[in-house]
N, C-alpha and C positions, 0 to 999 in steps of 0.2 A: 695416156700416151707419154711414151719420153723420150724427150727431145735427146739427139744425137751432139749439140748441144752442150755441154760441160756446163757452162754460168747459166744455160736455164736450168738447170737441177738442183743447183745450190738456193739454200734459205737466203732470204736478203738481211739485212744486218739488222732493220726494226723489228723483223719477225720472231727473231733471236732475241731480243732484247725484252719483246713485249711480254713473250713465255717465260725468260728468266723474271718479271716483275710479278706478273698474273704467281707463278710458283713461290716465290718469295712473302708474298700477299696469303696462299695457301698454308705454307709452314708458321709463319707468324701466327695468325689466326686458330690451329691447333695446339700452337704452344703459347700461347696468349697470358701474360702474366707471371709465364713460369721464372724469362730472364735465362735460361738454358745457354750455357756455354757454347754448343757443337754451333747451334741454330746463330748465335751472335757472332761465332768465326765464320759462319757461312754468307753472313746479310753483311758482313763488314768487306768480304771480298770483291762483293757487289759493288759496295759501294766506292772501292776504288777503282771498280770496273766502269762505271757511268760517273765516278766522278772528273776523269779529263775531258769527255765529251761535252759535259754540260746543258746534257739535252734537260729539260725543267720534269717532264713527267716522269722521265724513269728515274731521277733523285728523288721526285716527290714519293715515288713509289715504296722505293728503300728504306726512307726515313720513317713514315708510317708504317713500313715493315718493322723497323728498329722501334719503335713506339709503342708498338701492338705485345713488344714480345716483351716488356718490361715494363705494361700497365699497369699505371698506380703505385708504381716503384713493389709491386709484386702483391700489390692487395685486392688488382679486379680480374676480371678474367670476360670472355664475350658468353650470352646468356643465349641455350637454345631454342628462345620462344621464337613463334611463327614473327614476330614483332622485332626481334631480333635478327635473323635470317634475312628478313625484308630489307633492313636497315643496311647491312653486308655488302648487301649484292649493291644496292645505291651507290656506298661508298664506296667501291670497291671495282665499279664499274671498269672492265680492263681494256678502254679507251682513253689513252694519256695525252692530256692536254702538251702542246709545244712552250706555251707559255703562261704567264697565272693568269691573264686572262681570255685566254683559249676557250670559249664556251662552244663551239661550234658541233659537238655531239655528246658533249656531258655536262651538264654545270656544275662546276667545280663546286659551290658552297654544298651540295648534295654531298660530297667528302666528306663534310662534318655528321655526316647522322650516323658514323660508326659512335659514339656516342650513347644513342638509343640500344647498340646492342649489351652495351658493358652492365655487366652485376660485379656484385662485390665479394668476395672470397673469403674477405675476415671476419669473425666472427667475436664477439666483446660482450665481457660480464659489467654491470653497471651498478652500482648504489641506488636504491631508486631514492635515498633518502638525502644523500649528499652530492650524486649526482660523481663518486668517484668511478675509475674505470677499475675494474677487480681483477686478480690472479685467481679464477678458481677452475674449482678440476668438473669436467664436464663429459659425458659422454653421449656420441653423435651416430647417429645410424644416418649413414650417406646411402640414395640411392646407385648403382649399378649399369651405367648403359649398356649396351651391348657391346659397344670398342673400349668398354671403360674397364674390363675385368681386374687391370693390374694399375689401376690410379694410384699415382701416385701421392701420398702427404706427406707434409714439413717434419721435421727428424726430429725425432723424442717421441712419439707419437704411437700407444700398440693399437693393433688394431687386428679383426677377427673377422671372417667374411663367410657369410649364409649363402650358398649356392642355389641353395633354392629358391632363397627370397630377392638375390640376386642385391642384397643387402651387407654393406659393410659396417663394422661396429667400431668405432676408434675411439681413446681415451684420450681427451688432449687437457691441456690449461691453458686456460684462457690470455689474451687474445693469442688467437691460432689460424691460421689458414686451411679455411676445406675447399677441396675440390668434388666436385659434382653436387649434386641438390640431397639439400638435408631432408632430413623424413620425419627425424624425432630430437627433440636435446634434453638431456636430462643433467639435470645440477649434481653432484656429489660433492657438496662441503659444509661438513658439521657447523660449520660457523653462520649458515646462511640455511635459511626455509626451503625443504626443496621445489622444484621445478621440471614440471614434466611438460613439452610442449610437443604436440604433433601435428604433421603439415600433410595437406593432401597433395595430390596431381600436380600442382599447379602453384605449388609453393606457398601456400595460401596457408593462416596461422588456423587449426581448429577449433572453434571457441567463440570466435567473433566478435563482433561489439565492442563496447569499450575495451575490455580486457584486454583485448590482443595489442590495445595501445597502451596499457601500463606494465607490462609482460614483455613485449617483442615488438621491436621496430626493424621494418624490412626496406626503408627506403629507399632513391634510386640507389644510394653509395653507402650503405648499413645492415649488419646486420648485429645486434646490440639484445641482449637478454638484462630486460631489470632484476635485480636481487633484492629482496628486503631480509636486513641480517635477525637475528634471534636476539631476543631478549633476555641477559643475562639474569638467571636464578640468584 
């Protein structure tokens, strides 16, 4: 039905507010780590938009938008396990509190379990002897999602992509930034024993057991390959 009416047809002004946060929240979240120019003139307008208001949830909003999009100063990104996802929606819940201790349809500390969804993006070669971090040259077979055709990675970087395996192939040196889930790392450098590791579904190191803890450490904020260098003849 509609009302004859003028000001019943109009959005009201939190309605407006709570979709530009909820979308704000959306975009961050897809570019999560990247630090993207367009995306931080667009969350910056925002936020002089809700900044003379001073309503508390829709700053809260923004800022964590501004947060999400330059995670870890561009080393994590958010990880898409069912664990993660879960995590999201908690945080992320698009019911904004008036004040910080507004609990009356979300409880606020639940905002921290964005948290839970973050993985780490950088990848580091390591000494396993001296415990230094290495420059070495490595090549990574990232998988492919289905929106991920044209991913982007950090510049210097070639890379070559299987259509059919829906698999990308990049040469990088170490530490480097990957986007989407690795599948395989393979070491190339003469100076150092090589190293082939592959990971199945689930991110999980092939191998098992001790090994994959003197080889590969994947922890929450890590992803760290040990090298043990050759013995000079």
């Amino acid at each position: 039905m509609i009302h004859t009416n003028i000001t019943k047809n109009q959005i009201d002004k939190n309605t407006v507010e709570t979709c530009l946060c909820v979308s704000a929240f959306a975009l961050s979240m897809i570019m999560a780590g990247t630090g993207d120019v367009e995306c931080f003139k667009a969350l910056r307008v925002l936020r002089k938009r809700f900044e003379h208001d001073m309503h508390y949830g829709y700053n809260m909003a923004i800022h964590m938008s501004l947060g999400f999009l330059f995670l870890g100063g561009g080393s994590f990104t958010f990880s898409r396990s069912d664990l993660a996802i879960a995590s999201l929606i908690c945080a992320l819940y698009p019911i904004f509190p008036s004040t910080a201790s507004d609990n009356r349809y979300h409880l606020q500390a639940l905002r921290h379990f964005y948290v839970l969804a973050i993985e780490s993006r950088l990848l580091q070669a390591r000494d396993i002897d001296t415990g230094e971090f290495l420059n070495l040259n490595m090549k990574v077979d990232v998988f492919l999602g289905e929106d991920d055709e044209e991913m982007r990675m950090s510049d210097g970087g070639s890379q070559s992509i299987d259509r059919h395996q829906r698999t990308k192939t990049v040469q990088i040196t170490t530490p480097d930034i990957i986007n989407g889930t690795i599948k395989s790392i393979e070491v190339q450098d003469e100076r150092y024993h090589s190293v082939l590791l592959k990971f199945d579904d689930n991110s999980s190191f092939i191998g098992g057991g001790d090994k994959r803890q003197k080889i590969f450490e994947q922890f929450d904020f890590q992803k760290i390959v040990y090298i043990k260098k050759k013995i000079a003849s």
